[in-house]
C-alpha positions as CSV (number, residue, x, y, z in Angstrom):
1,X,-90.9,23.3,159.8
2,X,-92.3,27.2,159.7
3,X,-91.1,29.5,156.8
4,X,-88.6,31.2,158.9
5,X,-86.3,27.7,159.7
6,X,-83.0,27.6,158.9
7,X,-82.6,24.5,156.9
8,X,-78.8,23.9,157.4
9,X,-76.3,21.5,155.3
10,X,-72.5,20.2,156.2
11,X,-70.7,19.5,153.4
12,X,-68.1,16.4,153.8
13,X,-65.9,14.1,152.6
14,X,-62.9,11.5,152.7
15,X,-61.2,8.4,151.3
16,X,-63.2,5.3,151.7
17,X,-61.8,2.2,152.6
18,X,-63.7,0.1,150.1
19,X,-66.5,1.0,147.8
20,X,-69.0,-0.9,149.2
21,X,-69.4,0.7,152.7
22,X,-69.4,4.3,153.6
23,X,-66.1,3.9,156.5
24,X,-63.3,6.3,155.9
25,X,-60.0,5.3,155.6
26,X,-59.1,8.0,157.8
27,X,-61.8,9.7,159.9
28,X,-59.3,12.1,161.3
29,X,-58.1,13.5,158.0
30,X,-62.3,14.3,156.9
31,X,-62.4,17.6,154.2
32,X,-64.9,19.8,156.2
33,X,-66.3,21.8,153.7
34,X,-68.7,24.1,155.4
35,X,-71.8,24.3,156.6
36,X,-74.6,25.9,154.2
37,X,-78.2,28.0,155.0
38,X,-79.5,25.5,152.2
39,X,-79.7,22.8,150.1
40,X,-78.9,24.5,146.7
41,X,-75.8,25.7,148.0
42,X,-74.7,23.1,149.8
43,X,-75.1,21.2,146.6
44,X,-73.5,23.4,144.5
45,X,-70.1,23.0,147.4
46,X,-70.7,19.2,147.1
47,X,-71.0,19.1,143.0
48,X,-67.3,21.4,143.2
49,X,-65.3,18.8,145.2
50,X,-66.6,15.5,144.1
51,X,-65.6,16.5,140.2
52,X,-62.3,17.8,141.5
53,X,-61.8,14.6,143.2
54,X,-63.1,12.4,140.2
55,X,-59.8,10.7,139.2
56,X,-59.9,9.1,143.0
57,X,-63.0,6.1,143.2
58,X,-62.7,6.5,146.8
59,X,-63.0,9.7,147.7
60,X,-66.8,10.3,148.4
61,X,-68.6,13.5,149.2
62,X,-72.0,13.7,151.1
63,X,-74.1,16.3,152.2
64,X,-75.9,15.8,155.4
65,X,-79.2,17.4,156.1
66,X,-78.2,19.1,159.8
67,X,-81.7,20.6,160.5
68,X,-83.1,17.3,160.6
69,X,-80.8,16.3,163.1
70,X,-81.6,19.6,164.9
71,X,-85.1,19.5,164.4
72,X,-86.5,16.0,163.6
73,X,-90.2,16.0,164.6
74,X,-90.1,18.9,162.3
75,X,-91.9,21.1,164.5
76,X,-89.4,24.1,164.9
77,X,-88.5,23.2,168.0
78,X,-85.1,21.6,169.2
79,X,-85.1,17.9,169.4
């Protein structure tokens, strides 16, 4: 990817069924967080709500690497 990429982030998260697997309990009811210009603050939204969610084991919080999906040969162009 060239300098000038956005490298964008979504922020998620929900009640698993079990701890094992990563299925939600309920996909409607999924925490959209946001969507973030980069990994450092997309991290710093994830680190927020999985310690305020720390007394629940099976709520999870991921972050999900969207320019990858939007660019995955990596060459700036749309997939």
């Amino acid at each position: 990817m060239s300098d000038d990429q956005q490298y964008l982030h979504l922020v998620f998260g929900g009640e698993l069924e079990n701890l094992e697997d990563a299925r939600f309990k309920n996909p409607e009811e999924l925490d959209i967080v946001g969507i973030f210009p980069n990994y450092k603050s997309a991290e710093k939204a994830w680190r927020g709500k999985a310690q305020s969610t720390v007394d629940n084991a099976h709520m999870r919080y991921f972050i999900v690497h969207l320019h990858r999906f939007l660019d995955p040969d990596g060459d700036g162009k749309l997939g």
